[in-house]
C-alpha positions in Angstrom: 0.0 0.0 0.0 1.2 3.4 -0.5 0.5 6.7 0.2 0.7 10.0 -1.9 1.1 13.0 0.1 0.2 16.8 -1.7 0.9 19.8 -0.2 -2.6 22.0 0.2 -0.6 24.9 -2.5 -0.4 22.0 -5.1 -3.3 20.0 -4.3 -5.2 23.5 -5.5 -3.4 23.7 -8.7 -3.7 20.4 -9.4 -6.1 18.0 -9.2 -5.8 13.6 -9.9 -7.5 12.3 -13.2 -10.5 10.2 -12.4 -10.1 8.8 -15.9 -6.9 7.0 -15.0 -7.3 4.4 -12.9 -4.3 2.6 -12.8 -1.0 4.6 -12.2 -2.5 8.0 -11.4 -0.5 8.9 -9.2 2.7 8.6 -11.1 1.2 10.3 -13.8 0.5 12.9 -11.1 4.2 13.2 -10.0 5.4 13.7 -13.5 2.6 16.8 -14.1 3.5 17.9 -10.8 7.2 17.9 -12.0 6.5 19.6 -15.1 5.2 22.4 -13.1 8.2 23.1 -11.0 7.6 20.6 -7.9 9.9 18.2 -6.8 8.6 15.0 -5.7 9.6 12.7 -3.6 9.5 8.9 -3.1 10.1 6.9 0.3 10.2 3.1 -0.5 10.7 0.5 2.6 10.9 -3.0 2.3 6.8 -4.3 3.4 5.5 -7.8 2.5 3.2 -7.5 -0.5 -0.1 -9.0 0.1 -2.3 -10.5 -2.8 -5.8 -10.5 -1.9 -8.5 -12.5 -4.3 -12.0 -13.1 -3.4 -13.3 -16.5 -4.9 -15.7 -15.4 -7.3 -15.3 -12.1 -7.5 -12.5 -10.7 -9.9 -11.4 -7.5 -10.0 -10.3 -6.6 -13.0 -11.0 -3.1 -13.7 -10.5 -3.0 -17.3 -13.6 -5.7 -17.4 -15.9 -3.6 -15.6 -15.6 -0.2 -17.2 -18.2 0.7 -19.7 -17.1 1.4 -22.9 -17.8 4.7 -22.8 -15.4 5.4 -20.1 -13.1 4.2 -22.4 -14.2 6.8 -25.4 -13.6 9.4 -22.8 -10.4 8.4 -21.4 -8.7 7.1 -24.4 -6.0 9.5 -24.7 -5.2 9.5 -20.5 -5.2 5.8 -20.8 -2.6 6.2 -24.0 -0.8 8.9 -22.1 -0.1 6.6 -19.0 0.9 3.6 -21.3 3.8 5.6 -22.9 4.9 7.2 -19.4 5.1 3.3 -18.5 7.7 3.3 -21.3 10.0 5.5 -18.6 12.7 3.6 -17.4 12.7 4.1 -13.6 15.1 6.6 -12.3 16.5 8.3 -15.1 13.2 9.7 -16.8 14.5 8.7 -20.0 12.2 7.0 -22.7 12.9 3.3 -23.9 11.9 2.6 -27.3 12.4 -1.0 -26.0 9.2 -0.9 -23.9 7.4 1.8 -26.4 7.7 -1.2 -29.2 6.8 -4.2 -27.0 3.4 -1.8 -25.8 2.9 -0.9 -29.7 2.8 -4.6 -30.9 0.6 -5.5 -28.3 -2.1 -3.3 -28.9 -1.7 -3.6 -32.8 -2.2 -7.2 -32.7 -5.5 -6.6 -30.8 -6.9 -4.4 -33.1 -6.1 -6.5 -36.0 -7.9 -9.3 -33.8 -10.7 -7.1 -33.8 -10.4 -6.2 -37.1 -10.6 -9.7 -38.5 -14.4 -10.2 -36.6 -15.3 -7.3 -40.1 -12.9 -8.7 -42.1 -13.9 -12.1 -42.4 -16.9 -11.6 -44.9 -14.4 -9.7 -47.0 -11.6 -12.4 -47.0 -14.1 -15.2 -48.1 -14.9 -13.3 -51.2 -10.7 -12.8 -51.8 -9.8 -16.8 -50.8 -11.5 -19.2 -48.8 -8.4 -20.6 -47.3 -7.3 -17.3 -46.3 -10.9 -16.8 -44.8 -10.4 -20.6 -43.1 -7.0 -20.0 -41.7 -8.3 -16.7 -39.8 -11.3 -18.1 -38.8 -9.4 -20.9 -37.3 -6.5 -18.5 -35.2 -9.8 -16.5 -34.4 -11.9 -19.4 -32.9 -8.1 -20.4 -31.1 -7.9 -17.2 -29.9 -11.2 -16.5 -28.5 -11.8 -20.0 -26.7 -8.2 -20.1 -25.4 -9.0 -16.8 -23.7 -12.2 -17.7 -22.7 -11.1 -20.5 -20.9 -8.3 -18.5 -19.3 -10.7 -16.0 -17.9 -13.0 -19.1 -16.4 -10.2 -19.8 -14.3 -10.0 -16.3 -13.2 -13.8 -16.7 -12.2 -15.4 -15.5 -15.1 -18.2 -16.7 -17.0 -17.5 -18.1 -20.4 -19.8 -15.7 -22.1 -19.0 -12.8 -20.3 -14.9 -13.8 -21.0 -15.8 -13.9 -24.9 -17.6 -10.3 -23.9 -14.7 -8.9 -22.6 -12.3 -10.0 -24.7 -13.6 -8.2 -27.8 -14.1 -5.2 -25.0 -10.3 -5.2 -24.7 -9.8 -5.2 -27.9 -11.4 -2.5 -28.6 -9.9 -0.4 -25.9 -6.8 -1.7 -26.9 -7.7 0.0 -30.8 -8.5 2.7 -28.9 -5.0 3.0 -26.9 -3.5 2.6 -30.5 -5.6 5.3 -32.1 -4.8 7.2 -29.4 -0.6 7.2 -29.0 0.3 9.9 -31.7 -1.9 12.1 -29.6 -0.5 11.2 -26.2 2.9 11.3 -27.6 2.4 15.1 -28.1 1.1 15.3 -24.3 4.4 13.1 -23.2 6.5 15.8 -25.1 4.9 18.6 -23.8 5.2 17.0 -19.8 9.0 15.9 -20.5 9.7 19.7 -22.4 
């Protein structure tokens, strides 16, 4: 557990994004620092404690509506890149940058293939076949994943094409939250 402490002078300048849920408050920090304040971190060495309710999983990204995710695209784009910071030296790694990009552009062409299958029948039915098949692999082996997580099987095969389209979404969204990164980092 940790605990971010604001100064009553900052905490009325600034004010945490409700739209990112995960890593707000680094992304706080780094505004914060663009601004002139200095932040500090205290780390000590505390057991980290797991907690998971049987039946009840708490994935966030599965319970947000999708129009939370039209709204917060770009934060949520924003955080993913300043997660491409290496720690301590504030410097960018195109390492992480590329291993984020490929992830989210291999969801969206997942998604893509769901309207793109009608199309590829008409071009060559073994095409179609073949990305049917990966699709069908895919979706069950990710489904089944997420039953062991708790879920049920419908609502994994729900969420799964909910993440990728947030994921399209992330990826829409990164030449746009690359020009908010330069502007925090400048």
């Amino acid at each position: 557990m940790g605990f971010t402490i604001i100064s009553r002078e900052l905490a009325s300048l600034q004010r945490f994004d409700e739209d990112v849920d995960i890593g707000e408050d680094f992304l706080y920090a780094l505004r914060a620092y663009s601004k002139g304040y200095m932040p500090y971190v205290v780390r000590k060495t505390l057991p980290i404690y797991d907690v998971n309710v049987r039946g009840e999983p708490s994935d966030i990204y599965w319970k947000t509506s999708f129009k939370r995710y039209l709204r917060s695209a770009r934060k949520k784009a924003l955080r993913r890149l300043i997660e491409c910071v290496e720690d301590g030296s504030l410097k960018f790694s195109k390492r992480v940058f590329l291993r984020e990009l490929v992830k989210h552009f291999v969801n969206a062409l997942l998604l893509a293939s769901l309207y793109l299958g009608p199309i590829l029948i008409l071009i060559n039915t073994r095409l179609f076949l073949a990305g049917i098949l990966v699709r069908i692999l895919s979706m069950i082996g990710y489904a089944v994943y997420k039953k062991l997580q708790g879920y049920g099987l419908i609502d994994g095969l729900r969420n799964r094409v909910k993440f990728e389209l947030y994921s399209t979404l992330i990826l829409l969204n990164l030449p746009l939250a690359y020009h908010d990164f330069r502007k925090l980092f400048s």
